[in-house]
N, C-alpha and C positions, 0 to 999 in steps of 0.2 A: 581448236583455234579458228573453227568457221564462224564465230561470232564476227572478228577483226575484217574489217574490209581489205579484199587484195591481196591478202596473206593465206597460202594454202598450209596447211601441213603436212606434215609427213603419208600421217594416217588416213587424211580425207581425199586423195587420188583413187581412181577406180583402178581395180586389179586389175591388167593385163591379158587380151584373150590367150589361151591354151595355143602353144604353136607361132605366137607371133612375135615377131622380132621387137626387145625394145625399143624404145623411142630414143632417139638422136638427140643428144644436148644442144640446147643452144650452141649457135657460134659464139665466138669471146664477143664484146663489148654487145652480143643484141640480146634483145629481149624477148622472152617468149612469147608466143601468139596468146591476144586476150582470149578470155575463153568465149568459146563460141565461134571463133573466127578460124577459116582453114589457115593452115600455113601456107607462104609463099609457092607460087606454082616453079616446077624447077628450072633455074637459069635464070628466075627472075631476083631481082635483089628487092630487099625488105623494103619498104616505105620511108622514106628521111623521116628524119627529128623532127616532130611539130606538124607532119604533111597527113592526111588520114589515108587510108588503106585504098585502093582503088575501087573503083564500084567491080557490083556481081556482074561478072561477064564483059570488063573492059577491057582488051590487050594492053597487054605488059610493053612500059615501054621503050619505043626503040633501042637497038643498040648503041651504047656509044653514051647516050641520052638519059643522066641519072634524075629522076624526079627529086623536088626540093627547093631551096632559096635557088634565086638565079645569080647570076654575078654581081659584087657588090657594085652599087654608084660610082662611078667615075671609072672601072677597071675592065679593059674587054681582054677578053680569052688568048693568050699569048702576051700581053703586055703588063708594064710596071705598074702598079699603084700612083695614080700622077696626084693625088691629093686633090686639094680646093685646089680652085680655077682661080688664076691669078688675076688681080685689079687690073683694071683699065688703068693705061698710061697715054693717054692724048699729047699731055703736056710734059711741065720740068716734075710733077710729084705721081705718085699713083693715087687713082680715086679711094682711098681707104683712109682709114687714121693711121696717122705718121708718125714715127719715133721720131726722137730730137734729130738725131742722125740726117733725117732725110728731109724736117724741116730747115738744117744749115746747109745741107746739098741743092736744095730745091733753088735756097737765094742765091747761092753761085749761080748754080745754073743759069735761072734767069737772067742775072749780070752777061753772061755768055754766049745766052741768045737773043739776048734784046739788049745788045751795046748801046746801039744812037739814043734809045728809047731812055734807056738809065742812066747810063753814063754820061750823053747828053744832056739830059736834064738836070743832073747831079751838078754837074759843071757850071750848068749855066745858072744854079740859086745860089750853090756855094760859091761861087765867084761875087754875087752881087752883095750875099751878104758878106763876106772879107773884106771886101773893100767900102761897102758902109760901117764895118767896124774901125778899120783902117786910118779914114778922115774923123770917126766920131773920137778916136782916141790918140790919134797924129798931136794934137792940141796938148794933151794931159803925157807926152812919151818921158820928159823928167819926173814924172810922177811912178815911174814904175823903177822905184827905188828897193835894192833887195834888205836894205836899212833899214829906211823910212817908210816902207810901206805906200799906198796910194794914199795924195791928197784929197780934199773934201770935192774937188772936179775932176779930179781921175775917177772915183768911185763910182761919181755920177755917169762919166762916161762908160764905165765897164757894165753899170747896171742896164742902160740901153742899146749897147753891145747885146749885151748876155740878150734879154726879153725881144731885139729884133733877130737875134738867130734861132731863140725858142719857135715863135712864130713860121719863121723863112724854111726851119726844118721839118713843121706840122704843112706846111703848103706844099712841099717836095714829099713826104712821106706819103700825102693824098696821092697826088701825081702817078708814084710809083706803087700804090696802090691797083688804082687802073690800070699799070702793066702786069702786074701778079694777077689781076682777075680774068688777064687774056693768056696769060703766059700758061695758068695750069689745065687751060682749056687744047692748047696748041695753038690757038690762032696766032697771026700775025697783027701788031700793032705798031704805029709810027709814034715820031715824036710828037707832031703834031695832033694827033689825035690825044697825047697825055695831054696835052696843054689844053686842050678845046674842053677837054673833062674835069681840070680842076679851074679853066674859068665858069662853067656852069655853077661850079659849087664854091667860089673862092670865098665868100663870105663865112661863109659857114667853117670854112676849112679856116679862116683865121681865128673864129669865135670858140670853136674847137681846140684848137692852140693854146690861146690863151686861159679858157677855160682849166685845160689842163695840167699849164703852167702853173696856176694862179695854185689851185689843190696841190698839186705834189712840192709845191714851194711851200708851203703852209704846212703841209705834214714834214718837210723837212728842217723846217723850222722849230717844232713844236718838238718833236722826237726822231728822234732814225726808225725807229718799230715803224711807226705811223708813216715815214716816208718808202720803206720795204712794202708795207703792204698797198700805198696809195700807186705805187710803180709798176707791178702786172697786172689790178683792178683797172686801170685807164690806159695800158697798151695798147687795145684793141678797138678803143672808138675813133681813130679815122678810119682804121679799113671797115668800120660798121658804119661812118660816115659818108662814104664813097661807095661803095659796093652795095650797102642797102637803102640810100638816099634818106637815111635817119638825119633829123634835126639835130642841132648840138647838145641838147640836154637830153634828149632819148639815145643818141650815140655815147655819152658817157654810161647810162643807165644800159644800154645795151651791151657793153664791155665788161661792167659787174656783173652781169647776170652769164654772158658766156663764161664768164673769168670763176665763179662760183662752184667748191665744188672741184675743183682744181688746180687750186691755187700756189700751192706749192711746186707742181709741174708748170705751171706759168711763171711763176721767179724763176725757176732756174733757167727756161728757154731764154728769156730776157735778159737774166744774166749773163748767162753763158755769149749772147750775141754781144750787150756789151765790155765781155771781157775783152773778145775778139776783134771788136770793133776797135777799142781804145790800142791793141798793143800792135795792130797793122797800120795805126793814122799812127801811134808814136814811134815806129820803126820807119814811115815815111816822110815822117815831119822831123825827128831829130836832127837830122844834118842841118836842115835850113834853121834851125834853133841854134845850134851848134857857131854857125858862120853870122847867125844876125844876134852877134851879142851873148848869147847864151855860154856859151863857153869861159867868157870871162868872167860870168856873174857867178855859176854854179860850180866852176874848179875854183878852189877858196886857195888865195895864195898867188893867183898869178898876177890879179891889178885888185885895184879897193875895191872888197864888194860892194860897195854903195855908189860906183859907178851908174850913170842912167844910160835905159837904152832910145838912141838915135831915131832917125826917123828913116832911117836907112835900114837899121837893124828892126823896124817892125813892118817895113815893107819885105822885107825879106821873112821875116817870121807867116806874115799873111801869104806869101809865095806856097811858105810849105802848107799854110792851114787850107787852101785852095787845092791843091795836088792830094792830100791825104783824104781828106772831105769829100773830095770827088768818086772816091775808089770805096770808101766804107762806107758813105750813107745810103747808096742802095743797098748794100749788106742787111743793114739794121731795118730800112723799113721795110724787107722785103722777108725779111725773119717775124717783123710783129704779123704783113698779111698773112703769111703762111700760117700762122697760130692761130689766127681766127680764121682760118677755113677748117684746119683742123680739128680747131673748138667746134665748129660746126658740124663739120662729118661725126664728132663721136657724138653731140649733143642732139643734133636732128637730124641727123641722116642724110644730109646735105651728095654726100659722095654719090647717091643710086641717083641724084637730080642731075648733079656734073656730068654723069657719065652720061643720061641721056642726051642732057644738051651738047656734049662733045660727040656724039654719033648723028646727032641730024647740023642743020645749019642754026638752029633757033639760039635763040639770047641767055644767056647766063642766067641762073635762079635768083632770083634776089636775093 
């Protein structure tokens, strides 16, 4: 069997001198010395797996001191296995990509540490538009008959209701934008500075609005499919409006292209926020429903349903839409920023930028 490489046979061993002691088997699990090579000198221990044999004439080494791999990565001599090195956390998220989890943790958050900034601001659009929907529809209040329906001027009234709170809500969504893109750095930002941010871009920020009114109204029109998918493809262009100083038609085109690719984890975060959204503003706006008319209209049996409501009962209705409004629309537009950063850390790599810019004083990556 000397033809086969490496493989000795029985028979091709040399004899043994006269007088001398057999040779010593291997230890268990080593292998025998190549040929040609002495055995280990004694007390020393073999060579590791993979390590080549020491040179002629080097000391064996130290005690204590086994040649071979060194310790792995991350792990020093007496301690645990600590793993990967955990993200930077400057802000309300850590620099990495985010489970849903931590993108609705991150918008509380924020709500939490930039009260005046959000909450303020929240307050003070949702206020203005309640009470511009308030006098547009004060005129048409025996119009909202649960009978009869709205007449051909109530309609009209609700429809510029509905398209100026569309609008009022893409200008506060900017706003609170500029606070997520300070919020997940740590810094600190005022109110005043949101405001100074979305008068630089206010144009834009309404052309953007409507813009994106005008499509998801249109796809809502046409089909519900078409309005699912027109709904997380255009989530993301104010904060690509604001945050990267995109024009309105390249921030809608820039919202498709992060939104691509991912789309279905983008419905759901959007959903999910306004599931959330809707059943914290209906658990804080109920009662004032409840006391401005609502009670009479929706428990059937207690007065004619086709009573109308006052002009008492929708000042009070707008009481609660101003109170509820205040508390959840930072929620939602502080879950769409969150998603486009995170679009961005998984997409470009955005997180190793953040982290730098959050370890010196310099300005956020665009």
């Amino acid at each position: 069997m000397a033809d086969v490489p490496g493989w000795v046979s029985p028979g091709d061993e040399p004899a043994p001198a006269p007088g001398s002691a057999p040779p010593a088997p291997p230890a268990w699990g080593q292998s025998p010395p190549a040929w040609g090579q002495s055995p280990p000198a004694w007390g020393q221990s073999p060579p590791a797996w993979g390590q080549p044999p020491p040179a002629w004439g080097q000391p064996p080494a130290p005690s204590g001191q086994q040649p071979g791999w060194g310790p792995a990565p991350g792990w020093q001599p007496g301690t645990a296995w600590s793993g990967a090195p955990a993200a930077a956390r400057p802000g309300v998220i850590p620099l990495r990509p985010l489970g849903i989890g931590e993108i609705l943790d991150g918008a509380i958050t924020t709500v939490r540490r930039y009260p005046a900034a959000t909450l303020g601001m929240s307050a003070a659009v949702v206020t203005v538009v309640q009470v511009v929907q308030f006098f547009a529809l004060r005129p048409f209040a025996a119009s909202f008959s649960t009978a009869d329906g709205f007449t051909g001027t109530g309609s009209a009234g609700l429809v510029f209701g509905l398209m100026f709170g569309l609008v009022s809500s893409g200008i506060l969504s900017g706003a609170l934008t500029v606070v997520i893109g300070q919020a997940v750095l740590g810094r600190p930002i005022a109110l005043q500075d949101a405001v100074n941010a979305v008068r630089a871009r206010f144009w834009a920020l309404i052309g953007t609005s409507l813009l994106v009114a005008v499509l998801t109204g249109i796809a809502f029109v046409l089909l519900v499919l078409p309005f699912f998918y027109a709904w997380p493809v255009l989530s993301l262009a104010t904060p690509a409006l604001m945050l990267e100083r995109q024009t309105v038609w390249n921030a809608i085109r820039r919202s498709a292209a992060l939104v691509k690719g991912q789309f279905w984890r983008c419905l759901g975060v959007v959903a999910l926020a306004w599931l959330i959204k809707t059943f914290v503003g209906a658990a804080i706006s109920t009662p004032f429903v409840l006391i401005g008319g609502g009670f009479d209209q929706f428990i059937v049996g207690t007065q004619d349903t086709t009573a109308d409501l006052s002009t008492t009962d929708l000042a009070v209705n707008t009481l609660g839409n101003i109170i509820s409004g205040t508390f959840v629309a930072p929620f939602s537009a502080a879950v769409s920023a969150l998603l486009y950063v995170d679009r961005r850390m998984r997409a470009e790599g955005l997180d190793v930028a953040l982290a730098a810019a959050a370890a010196t004083a310099g300005p956020p990556p665009a």
